[in-house]
TORKOL-4160 file (C-alpha; in steps of 0.2 Angstrom, whole numbers, padded with zeros to 4 digits, m for minus):
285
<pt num="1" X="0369" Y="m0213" Z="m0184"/>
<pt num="2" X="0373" Y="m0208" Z="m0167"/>
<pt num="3" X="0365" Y="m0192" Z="m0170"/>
<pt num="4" X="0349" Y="m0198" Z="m0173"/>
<pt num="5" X="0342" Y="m0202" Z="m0159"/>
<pt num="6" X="0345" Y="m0184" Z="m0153"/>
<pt num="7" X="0339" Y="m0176" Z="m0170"/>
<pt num="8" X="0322" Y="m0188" Z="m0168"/>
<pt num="9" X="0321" Y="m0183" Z="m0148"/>
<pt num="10" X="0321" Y="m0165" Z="m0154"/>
<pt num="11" X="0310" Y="m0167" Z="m0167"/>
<pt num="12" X="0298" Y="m0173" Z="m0154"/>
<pt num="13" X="0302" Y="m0157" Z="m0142"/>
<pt num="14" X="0300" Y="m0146" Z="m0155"/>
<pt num="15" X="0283" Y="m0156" Z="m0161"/>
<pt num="16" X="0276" Y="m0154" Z="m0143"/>
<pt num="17" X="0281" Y="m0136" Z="m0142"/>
<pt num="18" X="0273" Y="m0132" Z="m0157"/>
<pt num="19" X="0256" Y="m0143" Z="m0152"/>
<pt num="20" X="0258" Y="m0133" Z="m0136"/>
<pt num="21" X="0258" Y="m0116" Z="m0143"/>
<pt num="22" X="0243" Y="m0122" Z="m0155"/>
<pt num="23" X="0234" Y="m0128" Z="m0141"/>
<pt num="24" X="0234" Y="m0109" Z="m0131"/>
<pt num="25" X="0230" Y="m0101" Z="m0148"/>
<pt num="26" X="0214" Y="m0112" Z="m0147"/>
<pt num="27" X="0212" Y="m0110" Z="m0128"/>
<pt num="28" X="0213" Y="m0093" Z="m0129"/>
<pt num="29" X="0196" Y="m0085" Z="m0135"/>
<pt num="30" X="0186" Y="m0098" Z="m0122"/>
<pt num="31" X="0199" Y="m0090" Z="m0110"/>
<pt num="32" X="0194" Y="m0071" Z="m0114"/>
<pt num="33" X="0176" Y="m0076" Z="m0117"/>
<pt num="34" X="0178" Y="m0082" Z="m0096"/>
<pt num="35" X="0186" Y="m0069" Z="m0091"/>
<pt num="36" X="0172" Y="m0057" Z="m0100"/>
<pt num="37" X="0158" Y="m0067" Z="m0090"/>
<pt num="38" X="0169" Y="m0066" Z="m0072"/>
<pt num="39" X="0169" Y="m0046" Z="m0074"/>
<pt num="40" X="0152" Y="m0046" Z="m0078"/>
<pt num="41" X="0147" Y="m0056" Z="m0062"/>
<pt num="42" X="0160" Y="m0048" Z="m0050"/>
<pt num="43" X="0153" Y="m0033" Z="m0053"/>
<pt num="44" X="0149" Y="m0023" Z="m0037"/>
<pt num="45" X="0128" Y="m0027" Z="m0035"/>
<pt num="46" X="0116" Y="m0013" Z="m0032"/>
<pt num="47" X="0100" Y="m0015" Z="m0029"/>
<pt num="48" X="0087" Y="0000" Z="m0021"/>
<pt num="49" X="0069" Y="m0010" Z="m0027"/>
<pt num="50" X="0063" Y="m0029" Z="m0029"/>
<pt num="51" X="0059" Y="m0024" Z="m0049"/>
<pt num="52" X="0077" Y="m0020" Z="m0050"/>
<pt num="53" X="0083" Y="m0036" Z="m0042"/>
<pt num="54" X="0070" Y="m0047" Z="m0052"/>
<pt num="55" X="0081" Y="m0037" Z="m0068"/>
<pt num="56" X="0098" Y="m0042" Z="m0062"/>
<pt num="57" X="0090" Y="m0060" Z="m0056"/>
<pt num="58" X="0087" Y="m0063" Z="m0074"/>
<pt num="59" X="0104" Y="m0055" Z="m0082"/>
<pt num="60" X="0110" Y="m0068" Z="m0070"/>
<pt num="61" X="0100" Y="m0082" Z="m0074"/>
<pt num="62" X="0107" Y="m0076" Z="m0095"/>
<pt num="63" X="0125" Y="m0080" Z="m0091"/>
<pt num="64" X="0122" Y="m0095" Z="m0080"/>
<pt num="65" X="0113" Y="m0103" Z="m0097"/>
<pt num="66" X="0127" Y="m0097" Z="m0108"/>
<pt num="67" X="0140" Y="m0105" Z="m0095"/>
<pt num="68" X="0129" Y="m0121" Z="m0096"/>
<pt num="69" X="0129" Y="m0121" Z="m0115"/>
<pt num="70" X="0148" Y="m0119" Z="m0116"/>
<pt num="71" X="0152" Y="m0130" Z="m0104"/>
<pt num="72" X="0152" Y="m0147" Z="m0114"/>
<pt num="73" X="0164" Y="m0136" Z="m0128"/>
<pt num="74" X="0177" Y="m0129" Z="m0116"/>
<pt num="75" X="0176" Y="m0146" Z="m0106"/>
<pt num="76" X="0181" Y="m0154" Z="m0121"/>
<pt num="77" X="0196" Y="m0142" Z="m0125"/>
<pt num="78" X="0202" Y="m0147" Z="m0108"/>
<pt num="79" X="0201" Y="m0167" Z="m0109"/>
<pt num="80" X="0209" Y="m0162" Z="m0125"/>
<pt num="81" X="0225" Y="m0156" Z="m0115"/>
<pt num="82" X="0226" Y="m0172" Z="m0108"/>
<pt num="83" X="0235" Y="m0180" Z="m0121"/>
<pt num="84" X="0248" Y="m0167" Z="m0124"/>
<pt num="85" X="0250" Y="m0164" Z="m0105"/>
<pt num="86" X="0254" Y="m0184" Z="m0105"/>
<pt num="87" X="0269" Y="m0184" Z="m0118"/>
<pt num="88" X="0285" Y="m0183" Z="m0110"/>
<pt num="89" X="0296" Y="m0168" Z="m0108"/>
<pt num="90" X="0279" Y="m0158" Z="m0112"/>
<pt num="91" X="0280" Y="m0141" Z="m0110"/>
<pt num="92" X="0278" Y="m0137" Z="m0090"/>
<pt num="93" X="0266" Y="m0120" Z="m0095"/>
<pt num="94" X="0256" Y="m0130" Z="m0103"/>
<pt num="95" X="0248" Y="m0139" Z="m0089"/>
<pt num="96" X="0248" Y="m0124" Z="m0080"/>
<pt num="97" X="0236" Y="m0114" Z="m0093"/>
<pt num="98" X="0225" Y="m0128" Z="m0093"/>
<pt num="99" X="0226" Y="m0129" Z="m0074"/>
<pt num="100" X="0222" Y="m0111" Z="m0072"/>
<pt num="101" X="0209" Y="m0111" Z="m0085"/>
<pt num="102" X="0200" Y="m0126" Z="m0077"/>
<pt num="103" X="0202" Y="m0115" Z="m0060"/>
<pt num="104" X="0194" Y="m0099" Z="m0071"/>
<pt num="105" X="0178" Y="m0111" Z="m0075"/>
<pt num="106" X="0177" Y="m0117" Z="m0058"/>
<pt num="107" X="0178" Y="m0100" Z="m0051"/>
<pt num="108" X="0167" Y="m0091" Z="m0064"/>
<pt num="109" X="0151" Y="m0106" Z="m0062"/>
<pt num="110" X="0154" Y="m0106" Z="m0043"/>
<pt num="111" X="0154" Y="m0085" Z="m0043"/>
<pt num="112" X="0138" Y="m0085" Z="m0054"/>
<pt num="113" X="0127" Y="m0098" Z="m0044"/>
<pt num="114" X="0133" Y="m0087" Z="m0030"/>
<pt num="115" X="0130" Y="m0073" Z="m0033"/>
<pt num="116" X="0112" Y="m0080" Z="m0041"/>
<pt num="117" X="0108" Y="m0086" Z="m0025"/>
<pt num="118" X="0111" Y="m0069" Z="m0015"/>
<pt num="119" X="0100" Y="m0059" Z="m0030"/>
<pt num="120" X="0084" Y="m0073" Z="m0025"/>
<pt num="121" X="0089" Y="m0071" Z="m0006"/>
<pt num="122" X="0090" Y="m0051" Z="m0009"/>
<pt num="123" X="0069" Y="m0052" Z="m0019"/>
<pt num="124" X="0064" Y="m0064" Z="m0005"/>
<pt num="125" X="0069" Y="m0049" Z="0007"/>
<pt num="126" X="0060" Y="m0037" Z="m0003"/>
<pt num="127" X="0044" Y="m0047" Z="m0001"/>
<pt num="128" X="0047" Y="m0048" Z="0017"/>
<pt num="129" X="0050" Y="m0032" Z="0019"/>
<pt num="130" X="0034" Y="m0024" Z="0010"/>
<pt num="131" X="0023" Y="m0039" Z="0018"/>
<pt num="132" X="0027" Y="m0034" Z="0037"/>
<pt num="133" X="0029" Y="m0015" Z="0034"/>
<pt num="134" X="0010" Y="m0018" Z="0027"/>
<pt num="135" X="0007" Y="m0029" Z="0042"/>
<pt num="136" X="0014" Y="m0017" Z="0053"/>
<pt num="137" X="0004" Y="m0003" Z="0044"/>
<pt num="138" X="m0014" Y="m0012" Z="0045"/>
<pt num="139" X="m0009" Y="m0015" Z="0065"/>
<pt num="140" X="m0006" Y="0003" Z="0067"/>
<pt num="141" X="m0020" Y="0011" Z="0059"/>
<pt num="142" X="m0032" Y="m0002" Z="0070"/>
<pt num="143" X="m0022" Y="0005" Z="0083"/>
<pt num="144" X="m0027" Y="0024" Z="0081"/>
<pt num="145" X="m0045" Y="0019" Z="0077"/>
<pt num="146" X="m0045" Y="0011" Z="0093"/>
<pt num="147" X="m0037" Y="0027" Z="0101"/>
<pt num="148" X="m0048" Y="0041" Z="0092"/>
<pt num="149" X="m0065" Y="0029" Z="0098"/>
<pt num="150" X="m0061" Y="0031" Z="0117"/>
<pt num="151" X="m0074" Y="0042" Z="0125"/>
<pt num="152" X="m0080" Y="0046" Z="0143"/>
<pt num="153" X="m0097" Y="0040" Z="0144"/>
<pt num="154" X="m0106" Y="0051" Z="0154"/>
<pt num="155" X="m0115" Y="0033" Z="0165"/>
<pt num="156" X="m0107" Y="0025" Z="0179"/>
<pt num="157" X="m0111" Y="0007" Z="0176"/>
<pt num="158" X="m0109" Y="0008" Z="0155"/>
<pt num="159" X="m0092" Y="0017" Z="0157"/>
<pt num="160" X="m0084" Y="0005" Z="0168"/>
<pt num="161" X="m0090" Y="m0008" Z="0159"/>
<pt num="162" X="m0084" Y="0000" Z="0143"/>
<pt num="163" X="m0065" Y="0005" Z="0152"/>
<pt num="164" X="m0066" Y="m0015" Z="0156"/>
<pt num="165" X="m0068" Y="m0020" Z="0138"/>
<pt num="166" X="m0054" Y="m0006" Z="0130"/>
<pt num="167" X="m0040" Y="m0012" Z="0143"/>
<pt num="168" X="m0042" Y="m0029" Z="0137"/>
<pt num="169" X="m0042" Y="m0021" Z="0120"/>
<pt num="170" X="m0027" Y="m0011" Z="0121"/>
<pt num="171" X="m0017" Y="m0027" Z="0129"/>
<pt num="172" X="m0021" Y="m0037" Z="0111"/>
<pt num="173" X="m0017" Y="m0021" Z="0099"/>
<pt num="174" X="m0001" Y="m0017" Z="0109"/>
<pt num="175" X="0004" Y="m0036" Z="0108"/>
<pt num="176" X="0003" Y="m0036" Z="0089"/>
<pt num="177" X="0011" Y="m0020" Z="0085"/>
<pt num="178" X="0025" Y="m0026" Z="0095"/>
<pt num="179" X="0025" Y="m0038" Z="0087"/>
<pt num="180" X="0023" Y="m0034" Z="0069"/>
<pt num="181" X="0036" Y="m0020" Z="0073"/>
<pt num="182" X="0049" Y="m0034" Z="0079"/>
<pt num="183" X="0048" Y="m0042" Z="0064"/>
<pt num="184" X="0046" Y="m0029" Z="0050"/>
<pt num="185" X="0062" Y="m0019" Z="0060"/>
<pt num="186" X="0071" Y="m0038" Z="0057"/>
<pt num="187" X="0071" Y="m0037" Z="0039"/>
<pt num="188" X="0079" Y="m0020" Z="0036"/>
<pt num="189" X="0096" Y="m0025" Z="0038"/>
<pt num="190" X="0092" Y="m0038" Z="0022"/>
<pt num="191" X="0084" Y="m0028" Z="0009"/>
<pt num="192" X="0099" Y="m0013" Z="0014"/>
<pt num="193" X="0112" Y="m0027" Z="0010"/>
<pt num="194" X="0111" Y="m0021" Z="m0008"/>
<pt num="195" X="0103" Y="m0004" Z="m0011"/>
<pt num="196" X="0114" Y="0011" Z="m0012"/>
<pt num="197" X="0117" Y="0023" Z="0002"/>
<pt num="198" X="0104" Y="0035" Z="m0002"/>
<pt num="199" X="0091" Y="0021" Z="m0003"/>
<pt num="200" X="0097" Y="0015" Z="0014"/>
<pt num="201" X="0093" Y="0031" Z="0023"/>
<pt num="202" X="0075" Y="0032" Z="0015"/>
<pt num="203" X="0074" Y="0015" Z="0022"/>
<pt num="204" X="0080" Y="0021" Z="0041"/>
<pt num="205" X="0069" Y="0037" Z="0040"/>
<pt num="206" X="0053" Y="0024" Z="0033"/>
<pt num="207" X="0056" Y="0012" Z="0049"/>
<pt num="208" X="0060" Y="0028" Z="0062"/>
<pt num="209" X="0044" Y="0036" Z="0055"/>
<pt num="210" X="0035" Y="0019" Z="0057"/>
<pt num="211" X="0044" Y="0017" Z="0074"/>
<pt num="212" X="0036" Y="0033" Z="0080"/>
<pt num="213" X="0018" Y="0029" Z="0077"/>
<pt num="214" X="0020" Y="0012" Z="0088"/>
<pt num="215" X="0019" Y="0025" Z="0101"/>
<pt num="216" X="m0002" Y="0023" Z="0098"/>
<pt num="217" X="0001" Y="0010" Z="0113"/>
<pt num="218" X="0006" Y="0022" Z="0125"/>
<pt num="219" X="m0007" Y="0036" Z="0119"/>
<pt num="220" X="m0021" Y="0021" Z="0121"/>
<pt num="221" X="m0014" Y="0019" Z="0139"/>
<pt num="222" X="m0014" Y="0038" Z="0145"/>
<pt num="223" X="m0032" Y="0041" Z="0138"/>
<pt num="224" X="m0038" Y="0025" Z="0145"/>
<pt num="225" X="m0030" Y="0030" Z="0163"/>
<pt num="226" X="m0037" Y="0047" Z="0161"/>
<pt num="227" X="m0055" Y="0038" Z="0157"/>
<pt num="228" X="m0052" Y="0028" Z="0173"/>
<pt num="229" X="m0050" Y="0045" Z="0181"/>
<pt num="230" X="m0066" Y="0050" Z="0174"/>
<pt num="231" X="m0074" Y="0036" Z="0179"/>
<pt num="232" X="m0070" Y="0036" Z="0195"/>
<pt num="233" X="m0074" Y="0056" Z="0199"/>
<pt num="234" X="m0091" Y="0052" Z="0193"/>
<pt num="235" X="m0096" Y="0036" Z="0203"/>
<pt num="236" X="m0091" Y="0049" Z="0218"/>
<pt num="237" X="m0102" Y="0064" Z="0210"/>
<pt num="238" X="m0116" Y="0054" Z="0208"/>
<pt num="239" X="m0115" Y="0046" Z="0225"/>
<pt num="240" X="m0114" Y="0066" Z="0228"/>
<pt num="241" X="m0129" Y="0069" Z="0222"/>
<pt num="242" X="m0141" Y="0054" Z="0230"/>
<pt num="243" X="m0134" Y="0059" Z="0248"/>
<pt num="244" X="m0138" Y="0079" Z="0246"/>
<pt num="245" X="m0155" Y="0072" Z="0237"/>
<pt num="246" X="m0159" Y="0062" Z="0252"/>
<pt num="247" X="m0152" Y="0075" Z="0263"/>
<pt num="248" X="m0162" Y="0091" Z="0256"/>
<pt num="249" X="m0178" Y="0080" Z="0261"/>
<pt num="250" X="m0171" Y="0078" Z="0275"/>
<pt num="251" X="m0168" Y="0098" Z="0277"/>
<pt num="252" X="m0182" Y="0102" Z="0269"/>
<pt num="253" X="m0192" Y="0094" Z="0284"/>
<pt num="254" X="m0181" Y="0103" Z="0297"/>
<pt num="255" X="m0187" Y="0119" Z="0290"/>
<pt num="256" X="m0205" Y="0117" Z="0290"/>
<pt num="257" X="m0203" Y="0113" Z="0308"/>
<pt num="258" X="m0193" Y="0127" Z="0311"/>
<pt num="259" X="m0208" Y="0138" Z="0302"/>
<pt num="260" X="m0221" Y="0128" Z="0306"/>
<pt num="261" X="m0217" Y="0121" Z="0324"/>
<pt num="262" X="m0232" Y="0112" Z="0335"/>
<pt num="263" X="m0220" Y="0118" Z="0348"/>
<pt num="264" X="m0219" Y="0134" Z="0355"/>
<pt num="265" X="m0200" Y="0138" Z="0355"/>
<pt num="266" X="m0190" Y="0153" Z="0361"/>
<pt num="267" X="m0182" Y="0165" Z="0350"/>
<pt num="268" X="m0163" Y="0156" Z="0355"/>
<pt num="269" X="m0170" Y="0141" Z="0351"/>
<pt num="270" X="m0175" Y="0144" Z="0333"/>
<pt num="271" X="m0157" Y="0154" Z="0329"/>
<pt num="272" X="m0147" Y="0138" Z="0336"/>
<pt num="273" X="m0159" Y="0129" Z="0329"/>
<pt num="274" X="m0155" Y="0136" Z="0312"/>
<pt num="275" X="m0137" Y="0137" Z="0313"/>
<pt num="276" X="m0135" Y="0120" Z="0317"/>
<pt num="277" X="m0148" Y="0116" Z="0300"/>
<pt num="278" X="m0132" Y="0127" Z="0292"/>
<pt num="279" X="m0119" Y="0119" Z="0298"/>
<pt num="280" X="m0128" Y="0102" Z="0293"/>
<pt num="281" X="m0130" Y="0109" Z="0277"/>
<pt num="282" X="m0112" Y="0116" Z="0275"/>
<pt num="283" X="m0103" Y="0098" Z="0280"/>
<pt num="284" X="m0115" Y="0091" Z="0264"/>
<pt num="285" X="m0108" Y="0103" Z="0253"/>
């Protein structure tokens, strides 16, 4: 009689161990199934195009929905733990296997919903990306229209008034080159988060390449400064030309009195008289 309570007490042990071991034989294909979905997602991501993130964005959005569908199932096989867990001298690695596989479902739907979130954040760079290099683009060719348009126009007043209009021009194109520059450089560090390292240097020489033609700014400046040149060299040409027009009459009528003068002169008179029409004439020139 004595031994009875020991043989019962054993019994239960024994009872609960077995229960135990049944219990991790049943745990253990939802274990390996996790396991197969957390290899799956910790896989290293690559991404060189939006196409091919919109591909892994929806492989994603798959195991998310299988994780949703298993949850209530593998949820359940834990409460179910519960109850052996609660019986005393339970075995201790028991709860420590459902411990680690409640930690192995945590982890897996945290790592998916993650890594989800940095696939959407990766497409939403893409689209950045192509929308301000476009941007940037469409800036620059306006930008070398406006450049291959600058002429010298051969009229004082309509070339000054012209240069007037074109500075003020080439203020507003450089502003928003800059400017779309700025902001299309800014997303390059986010689309190369993911792309391979070849991809990342086609990327480098696609922005260096773009980087180069911004220098339309300074190519506008320098033909507009050589205009203003121009501009101003022939204001002084033609103000050249009105005072040797009004001078030649004036000339003109020294001469006639030279050959046709009312007064008699000497000889002297008429050689100082015409050197000093020469000097006159020189100091025009």
């Amino acid at each position: 009689d004595n031994l009875l309570p020991k043989v019962k007490q054993t019994k239960q042990d024994v009872d609960s161990l077995w229960k135990a071991y049944q219990y991790t034989d049943e745990l253990s294909p939802h274990i390996a199934w996790l396991n197969d979905k957390a290899v799956t997602i910790n896989k290293v991501l690559n991404t060189n195009s939006a196409t091919e993130t919109e591909k892994l964005i929806e492989r994603q959005e798959k195991i998310i929905d299988q994780l949703d569908k298993k949850r209530k199932g593998f949820l359940g096989i834990l409460q179910k733990a519960a109850k052996l867990i609660s019986i005393p001298k339970s075995p201790e690695f028991l709860a420590r296997e459902v411990g680690n596989a409640r930690k192995l479902w945590d982890d897996t739907n945290h790592m998916a919903l993650d890594q989800l979130e940095t696939l959407r954040g990766n497409q939403e760079a893409w689209e950045r990306y192509e929308e301000e290099r476009n941007e940037l683009s469409e800036a620059l060719v306006e930008g070398e229209k406006e450049l291959s348009s600058i002429q010298k126009i051969y009229d004082v007043a309509k070339g000054v008034e012209d240069y007037n209009a074109r500075v003020i021009a080439a203020a507003g194109f450089r502003k928003d080159i800059e400017q779309a520059y700025k902001t299309f450089s800014g997303t390059k560090a986010s689309v190369q988060a993911l792309v391979t390292d070849d991809v990342k240097g086609e990327i480098d020489d696609e922005v260096n390449e773009l980087k180069a033609r911004t220098y339309v700014n300074d190519q506008i400046d320098e033909t507009l400064k050589e205009v203003d040149e121009f501009n101003k060299k022939l204001k002084d040409y033609f103000k050249d030309i009105i005072e040797l027009e009004a001078f030649t009459k004036v000339g003109r009528a020294r001469i006639e009195d030279l050959l046709n003068t009312k007064i008699p002169l000497s000889d002297q008179d008429k050689v100082v008289m015409t050197m000093e029409l020469g000097d006159d004439i020189g100091a025009q020139m």
